[in-house]
N, C-alpha and C positions, 0 to 999 in steps of 0.2 A: 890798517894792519893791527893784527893782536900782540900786545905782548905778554907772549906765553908764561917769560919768566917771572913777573907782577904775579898772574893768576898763579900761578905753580907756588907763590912766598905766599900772598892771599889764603891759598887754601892748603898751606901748609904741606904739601904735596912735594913726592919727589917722584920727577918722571926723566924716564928714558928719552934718548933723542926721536925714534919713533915714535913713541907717545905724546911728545909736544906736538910732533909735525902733522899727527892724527886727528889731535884734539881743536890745534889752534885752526884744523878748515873744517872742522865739524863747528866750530863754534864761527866762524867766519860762514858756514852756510845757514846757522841759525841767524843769524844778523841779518842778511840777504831775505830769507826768507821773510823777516821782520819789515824789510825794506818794502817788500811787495807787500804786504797785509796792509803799510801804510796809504799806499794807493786807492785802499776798495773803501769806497760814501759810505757813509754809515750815517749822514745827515737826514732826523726822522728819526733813527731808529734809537727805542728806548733799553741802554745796558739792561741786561740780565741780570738779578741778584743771587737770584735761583733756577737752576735748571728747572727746565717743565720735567713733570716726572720723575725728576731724582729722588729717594728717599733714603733718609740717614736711618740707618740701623743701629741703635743702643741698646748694647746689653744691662742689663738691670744692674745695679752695684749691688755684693755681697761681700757682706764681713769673711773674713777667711785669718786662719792663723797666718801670722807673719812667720820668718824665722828664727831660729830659738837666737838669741845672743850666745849663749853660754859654749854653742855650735858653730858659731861663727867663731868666737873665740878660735878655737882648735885649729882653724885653720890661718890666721891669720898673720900673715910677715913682719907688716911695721902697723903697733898702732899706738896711739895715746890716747888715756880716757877710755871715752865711751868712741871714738873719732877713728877712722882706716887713714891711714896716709897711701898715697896714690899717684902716679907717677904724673908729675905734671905734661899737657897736652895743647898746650894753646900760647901762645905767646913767648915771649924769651924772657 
């Protein structure tokens, strides 16, 4: 069984009762699923590092103006220095 409420503090998440009970058997049928993959030989066969045929598409890198500081100033709530202050997101 999952526990919903770990992954919900984990990932900083606040969910509805429906939403746990949604989540915790979608993620209970990925696991399942996971369970079956485990079953199929794969002795012989050599991991893949790259898809056949796939190719990465990169855009060429170009210098571009940034934006203006002085613009940014104008708009800004809390800052010191050259530094934004910003609402903290992660941890307690």
């Amino acid at each position: 069984m999952i526990d919903i409420e770990k992954i919900e503090h984990l990932a900083a998440l606040e969910l509805k009762e429906g939403e746990k009970e949604k989540i915790q058997k979608d993620i209970e049928e990925i696991i399942h699923y996971f369970e079956i993959l485990k079953e199929v030989d794969t002795n012989g066969i050599e991991p893949y590092i790259y898809m056949k045929g796939a190719h990465l598409f990169l855009r060429k890198d170009q210098v571009k103006k940034g934006l203006d500081r002085e613009d940014l100033k104008k708009n800004r709530i809390l800052s010191q220095n050259k530094f934004y202050k910003v609402k903290r997101i992660m941890g307690e």
